[in-house]
LOFIDREN-999412 format. One record per residue (C-alpha): residue number from 1; residue in one letter; x, y, z. Coordinates in nm, 3 decimals, padded with zeros to 5 digits. Layout:
N
  num  residuo       xx       yy       zz
  NUM        A        X        Y        Z
...
This chain:
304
  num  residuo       xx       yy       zz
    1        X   10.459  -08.875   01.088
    2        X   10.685  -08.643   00.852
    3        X   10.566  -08.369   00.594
    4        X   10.708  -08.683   00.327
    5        X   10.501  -08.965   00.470
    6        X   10.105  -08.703   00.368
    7        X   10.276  -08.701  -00.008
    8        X   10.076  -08.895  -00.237
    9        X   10.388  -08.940  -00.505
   10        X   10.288  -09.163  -00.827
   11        X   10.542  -09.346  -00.997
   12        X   10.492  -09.352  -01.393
   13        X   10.618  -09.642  -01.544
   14        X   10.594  -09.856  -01.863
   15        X   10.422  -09.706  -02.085
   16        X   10.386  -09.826  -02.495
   17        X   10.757  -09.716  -02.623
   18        X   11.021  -09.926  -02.760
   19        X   11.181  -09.880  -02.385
   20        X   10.862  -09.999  -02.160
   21        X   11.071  -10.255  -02.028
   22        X   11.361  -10.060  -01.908
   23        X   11.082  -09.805  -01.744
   24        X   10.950  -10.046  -01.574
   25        X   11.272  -10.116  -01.403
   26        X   11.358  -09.775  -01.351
   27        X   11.013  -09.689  -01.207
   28        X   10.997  -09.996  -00.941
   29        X   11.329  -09.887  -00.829
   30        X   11.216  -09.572  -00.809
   31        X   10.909  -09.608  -00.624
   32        X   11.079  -09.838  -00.367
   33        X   11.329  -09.569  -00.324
   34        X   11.039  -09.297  -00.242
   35        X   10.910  -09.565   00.004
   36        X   11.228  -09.604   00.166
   37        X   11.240  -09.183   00.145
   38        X   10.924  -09.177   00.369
   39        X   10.680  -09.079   00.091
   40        X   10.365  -09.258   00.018
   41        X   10.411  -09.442  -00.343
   42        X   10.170  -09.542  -00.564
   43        X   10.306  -09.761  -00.909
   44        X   10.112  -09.656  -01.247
   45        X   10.195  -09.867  -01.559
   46        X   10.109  -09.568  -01.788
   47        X   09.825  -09.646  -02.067
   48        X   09.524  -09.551  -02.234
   49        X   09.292  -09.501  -01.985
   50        X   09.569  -09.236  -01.805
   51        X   09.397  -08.957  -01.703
   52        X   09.145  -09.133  -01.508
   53        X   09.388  -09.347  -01.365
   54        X   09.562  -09.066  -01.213
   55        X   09.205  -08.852  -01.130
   56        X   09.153  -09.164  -00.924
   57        X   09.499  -09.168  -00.751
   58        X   09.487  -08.757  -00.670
   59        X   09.864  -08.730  -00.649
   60        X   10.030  -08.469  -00.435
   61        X   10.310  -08.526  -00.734
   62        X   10.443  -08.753  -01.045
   63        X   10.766  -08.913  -01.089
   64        X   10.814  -08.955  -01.388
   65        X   10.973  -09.288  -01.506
   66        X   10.858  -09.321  -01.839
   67        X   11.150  -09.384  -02.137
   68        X   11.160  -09.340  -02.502
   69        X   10.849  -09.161  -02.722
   70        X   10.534  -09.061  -02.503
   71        X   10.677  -09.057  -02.201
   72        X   10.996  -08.856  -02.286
   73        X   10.925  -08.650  -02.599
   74        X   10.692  -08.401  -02.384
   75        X   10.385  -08.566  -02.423
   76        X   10.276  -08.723  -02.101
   77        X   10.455  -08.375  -01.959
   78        X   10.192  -08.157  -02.141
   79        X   09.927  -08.404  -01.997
   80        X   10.061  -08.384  -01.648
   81        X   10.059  -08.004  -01.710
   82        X   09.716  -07.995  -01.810
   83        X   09.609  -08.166  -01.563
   84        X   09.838  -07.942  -01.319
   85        X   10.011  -08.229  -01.150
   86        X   10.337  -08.100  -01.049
   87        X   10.597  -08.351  -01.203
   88        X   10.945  -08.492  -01.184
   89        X   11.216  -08.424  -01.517
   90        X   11.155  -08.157  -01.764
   91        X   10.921  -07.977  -01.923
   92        X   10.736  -08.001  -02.258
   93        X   10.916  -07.809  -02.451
   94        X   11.306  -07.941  -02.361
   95        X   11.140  -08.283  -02.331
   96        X   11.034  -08.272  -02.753
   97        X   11.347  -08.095  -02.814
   98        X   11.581  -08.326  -02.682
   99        X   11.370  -08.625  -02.841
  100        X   11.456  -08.517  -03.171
  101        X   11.791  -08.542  -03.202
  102        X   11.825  -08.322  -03.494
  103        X   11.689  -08.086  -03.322
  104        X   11.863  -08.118  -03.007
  105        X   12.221  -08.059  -03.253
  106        X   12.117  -07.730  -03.395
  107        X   12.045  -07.613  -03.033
  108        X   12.400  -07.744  -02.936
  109        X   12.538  -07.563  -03.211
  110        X   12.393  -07.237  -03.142
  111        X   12.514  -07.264  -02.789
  112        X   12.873  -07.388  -02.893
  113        X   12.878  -07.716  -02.816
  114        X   13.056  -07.944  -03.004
  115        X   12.821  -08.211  -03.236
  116        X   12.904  -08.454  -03.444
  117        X   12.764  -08.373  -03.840
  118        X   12.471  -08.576  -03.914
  119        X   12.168  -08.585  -04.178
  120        X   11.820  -08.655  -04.214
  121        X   11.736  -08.890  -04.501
  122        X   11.419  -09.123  -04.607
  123        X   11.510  -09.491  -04.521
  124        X   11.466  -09.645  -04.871
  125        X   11.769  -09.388  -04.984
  126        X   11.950  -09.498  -04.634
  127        X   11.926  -09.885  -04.782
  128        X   11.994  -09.792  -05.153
  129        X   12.320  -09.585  -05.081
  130        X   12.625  -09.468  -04.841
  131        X   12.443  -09.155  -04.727
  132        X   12.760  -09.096  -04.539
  133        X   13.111  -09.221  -04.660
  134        X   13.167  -09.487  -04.411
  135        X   13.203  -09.519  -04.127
  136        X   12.852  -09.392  -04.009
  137        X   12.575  -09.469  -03.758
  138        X   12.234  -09.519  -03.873
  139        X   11.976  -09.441  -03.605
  140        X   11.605  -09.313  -03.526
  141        X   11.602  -08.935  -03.483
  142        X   11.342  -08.977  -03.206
  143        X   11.393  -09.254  -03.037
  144        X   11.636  -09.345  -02.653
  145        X   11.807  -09.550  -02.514
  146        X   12.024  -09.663  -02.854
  147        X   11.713  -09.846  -03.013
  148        X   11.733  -09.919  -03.349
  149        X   12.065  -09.795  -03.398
  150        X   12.330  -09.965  -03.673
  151        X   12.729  -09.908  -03.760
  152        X   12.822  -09.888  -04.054
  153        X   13.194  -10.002  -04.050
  154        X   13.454  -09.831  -04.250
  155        X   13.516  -10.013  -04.581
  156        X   13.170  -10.110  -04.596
  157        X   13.063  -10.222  -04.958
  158        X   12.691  -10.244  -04.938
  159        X   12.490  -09.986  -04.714
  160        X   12.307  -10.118  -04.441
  161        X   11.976  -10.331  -04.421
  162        X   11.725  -10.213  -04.182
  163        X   11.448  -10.370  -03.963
  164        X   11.133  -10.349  -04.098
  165        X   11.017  -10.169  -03.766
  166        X   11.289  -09.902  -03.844
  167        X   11.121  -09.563  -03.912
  168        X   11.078  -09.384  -04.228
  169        X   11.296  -09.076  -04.159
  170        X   11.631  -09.146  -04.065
  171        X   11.937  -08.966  -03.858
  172        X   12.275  -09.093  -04.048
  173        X   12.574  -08.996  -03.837
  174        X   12.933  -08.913  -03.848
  175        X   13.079  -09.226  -03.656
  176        X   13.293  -09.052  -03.392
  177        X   13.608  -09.314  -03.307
  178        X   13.729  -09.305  -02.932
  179        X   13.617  -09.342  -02.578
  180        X   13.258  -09.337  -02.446
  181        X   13.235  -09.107  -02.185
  182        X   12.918  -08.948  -02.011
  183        X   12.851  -08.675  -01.753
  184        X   12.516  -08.592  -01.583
  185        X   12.350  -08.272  -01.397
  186        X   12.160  -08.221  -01.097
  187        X   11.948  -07.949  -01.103
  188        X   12.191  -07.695  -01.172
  189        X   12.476  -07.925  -01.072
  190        X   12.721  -08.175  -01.297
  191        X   12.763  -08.419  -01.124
  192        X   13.125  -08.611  -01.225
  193        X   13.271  -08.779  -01.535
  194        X   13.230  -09.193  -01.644
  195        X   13.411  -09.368  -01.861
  196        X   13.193  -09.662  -02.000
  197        X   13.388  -09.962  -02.130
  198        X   13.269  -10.174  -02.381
  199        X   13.393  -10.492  -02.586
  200        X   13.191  -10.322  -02.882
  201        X   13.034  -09.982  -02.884
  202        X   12.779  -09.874  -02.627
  203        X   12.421  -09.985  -02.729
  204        X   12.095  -10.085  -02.608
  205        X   12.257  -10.460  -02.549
  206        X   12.563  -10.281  -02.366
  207        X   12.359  -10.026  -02.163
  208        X   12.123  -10.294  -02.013
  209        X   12.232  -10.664  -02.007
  210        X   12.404  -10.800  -01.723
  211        X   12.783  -10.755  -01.819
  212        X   12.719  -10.547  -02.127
  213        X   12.967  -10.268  -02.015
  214        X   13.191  -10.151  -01.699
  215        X   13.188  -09.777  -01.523
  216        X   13.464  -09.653  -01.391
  217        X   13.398  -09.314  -01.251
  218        X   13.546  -09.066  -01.206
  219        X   13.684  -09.133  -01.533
  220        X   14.098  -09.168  -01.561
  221        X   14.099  -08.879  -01.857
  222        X   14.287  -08.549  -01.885
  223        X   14.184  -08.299  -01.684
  224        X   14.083  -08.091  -01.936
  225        X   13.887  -08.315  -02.109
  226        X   13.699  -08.418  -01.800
  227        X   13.670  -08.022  -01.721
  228        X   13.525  -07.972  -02.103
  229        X   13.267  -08.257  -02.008
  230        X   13.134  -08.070  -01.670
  231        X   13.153  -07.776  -01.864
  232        X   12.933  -07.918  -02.170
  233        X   12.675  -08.089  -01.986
  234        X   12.598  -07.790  -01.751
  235        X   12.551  -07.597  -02.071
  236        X   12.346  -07.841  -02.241
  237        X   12.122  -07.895  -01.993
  238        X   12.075  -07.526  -01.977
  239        X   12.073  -07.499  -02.353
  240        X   11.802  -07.727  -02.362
  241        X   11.562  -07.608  -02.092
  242        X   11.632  -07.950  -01.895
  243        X   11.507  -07.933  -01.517
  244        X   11.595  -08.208  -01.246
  245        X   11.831  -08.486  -01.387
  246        X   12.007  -08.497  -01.709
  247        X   12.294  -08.685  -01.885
  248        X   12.515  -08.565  -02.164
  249        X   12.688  -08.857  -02.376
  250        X   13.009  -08.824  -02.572
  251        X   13.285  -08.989  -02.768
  252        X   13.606  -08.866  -02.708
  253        X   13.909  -08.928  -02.985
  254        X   14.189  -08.903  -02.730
  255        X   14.421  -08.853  -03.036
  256        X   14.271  -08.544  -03.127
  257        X   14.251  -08.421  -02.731
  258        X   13.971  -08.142  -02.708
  259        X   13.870  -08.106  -03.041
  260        X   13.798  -08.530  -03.039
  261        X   13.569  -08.445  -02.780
  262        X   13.202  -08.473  -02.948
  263        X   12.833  -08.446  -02.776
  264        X   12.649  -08.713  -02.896
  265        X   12.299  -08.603  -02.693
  266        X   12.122  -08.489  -02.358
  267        X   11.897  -08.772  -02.237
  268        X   11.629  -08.567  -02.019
  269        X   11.535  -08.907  -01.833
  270        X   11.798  -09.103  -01.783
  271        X   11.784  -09.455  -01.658
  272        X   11.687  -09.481  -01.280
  273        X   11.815  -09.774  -01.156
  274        X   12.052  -09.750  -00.849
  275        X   12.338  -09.862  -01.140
  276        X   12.225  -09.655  -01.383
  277        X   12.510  -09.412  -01.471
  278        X   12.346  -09.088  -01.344
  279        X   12.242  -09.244  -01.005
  280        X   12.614  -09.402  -00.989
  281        X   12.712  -09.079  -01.058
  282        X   12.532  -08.956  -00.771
  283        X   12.632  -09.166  -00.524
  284        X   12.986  -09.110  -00.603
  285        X   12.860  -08.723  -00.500
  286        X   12.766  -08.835  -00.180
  287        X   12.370  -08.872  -00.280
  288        X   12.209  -09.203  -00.214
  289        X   11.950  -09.343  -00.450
  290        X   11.670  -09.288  -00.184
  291        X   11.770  -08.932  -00.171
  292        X   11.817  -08.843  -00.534
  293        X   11.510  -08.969  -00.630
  294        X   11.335  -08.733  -00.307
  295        X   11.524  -08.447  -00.425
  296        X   11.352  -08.511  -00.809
  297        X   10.978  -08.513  -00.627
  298        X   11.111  -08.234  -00.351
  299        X   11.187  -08.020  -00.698
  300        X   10.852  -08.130  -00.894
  301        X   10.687  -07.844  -01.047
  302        X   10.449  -07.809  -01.312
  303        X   10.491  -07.513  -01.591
  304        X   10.842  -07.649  -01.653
């Protein structure tokens, strides 16, 4: 029997955020990838009653699976901590701070990086006026996974009219014209460079539905640009505080070569399917699914 197959691992999944459906995938891919890694998996749809749930499993470690608010914004991480369960992903602190995506920019900024220029602004001035001159995106400051997120298209006469589920304080964004490109780090590692094609723009509907969007990795882009992407995301990630996996997003105006290059924001758990980008991205590196999710739980710490 190995050292994997005595590992208690618990999967966290589900979870009350906007994105409980997309962590659910993620986390029953994930947990039959531990299986298949020789550790002993045990699923958890995360809820109320958590802490006893997980006093009752006595896990050797967490995965972490969870998306969007709760599970991402370093809340279940300082529970996990308190608890002293080692655990998968970052820590509380880089998990909050790359949640709020305001916050995430200044930290960019400070470090060099390259953001685009946004605002904070109530949502009953958002509906009333052009915070922005147009074109702009309109978009929870705390929120994944492109939830909630509107474009307001150059020209645009009227400003936008939001979903009643929308929140009350609002990011307005720069729209940044060009390419979507993304790059994500292992550990200490970027990985490689993906160009995401889209009929549209890259949202929740193009990240997730069957045929919403097409990789091609490693992306056919400049070298420089895809140098300034490995470059950025390694420094984000360090910026930030992120441990294990992250993924840096951008838009790239290839008329404007670097300087069109813009960070739109470090996801500290991205999506965990074997076709998610970062595990694509992974693969392409020689590191099956199986393995990279092994190497999250073989890196699990707690005090992150």
């Amino acid at each position: 029997m190995s050292s994997r197959a005595t590992r208690k691992i618990c999967v966290l999944m589900g979870g009350p955020s906007a994105e409980r459906e997309v962590s659910l995938s993620s986390g029953k891919e994930c947990a039959e990838a531990l299986r298949v890694a020789g550790f002993n998996v045990v699923e958890l749809d995360a809820g109320p009653n958590l802490v006893a749930d997980l006093q009752a499993i006595a896990p050797d470690a967490v995965f972490n699976a969870l998306h969007g608010r709760w599970g991402e914004d370093g809340v279940v991480q300082g529970v996990l901590e308190w608890m002293r369960i080692p655990y998968t992903h970052s820590g509380v602190l880089s998990s909050a701070l790359a949640m709020d995506k305001e916050k995430t920019k200044e930290t960019l900024r400070a470090a060099g990086l390259p953001v685009a220029n946004s605002v904070l602004a109530d949502r009953d001035v958002v509906e009333a006026q052009h915070v922005l001159d147009p074109p702009y995106v309109v978009k929870p400051y705390n929120e994944g996974s492109s939830v909630g997120v509107y474009l307001v298209h150059d020209g645009a006469n009227t400003p936008p009219k939001l979903a009643a589920d929308m929140p009350q304080t609002l990011m307005v964004e720069d729209f940044i014209p060009g390419r979507e490109l993304t790059t994500a780090v292992l550990v200490d590692r970027a990985l490689t460079v993906t160009d995401i094609l889209t009929d549209t723009w890259y949202d929740y509907d193009a990240k997730y539905k069957e045929g919403g969007s097409k990789h091609v990795l490693p992306a056919d882009i400049p070298s420089d640009i895809f140098d300034a992407c490995m470059e950025y995301a390694l420094r984000a990630h360090t910026a930030l505080g992120c441990r294990g996996l992250s993924r840096t997003d951008y838009r790239w105006d290839d008329t404007k070569g670097l300087d069109g290059l813009i960070i739109l924001e470090t996801n500290t758990q991205p999506g965990m399917t074997p076709t998610s980008l970062a595990p694509e991205q992974a693969a392409f590196c020689g590191v099956t699914f199986p393995e990279l999710c092994a190497q999250l739980v073989e890196e699990a710490s707690c005090d992150r």
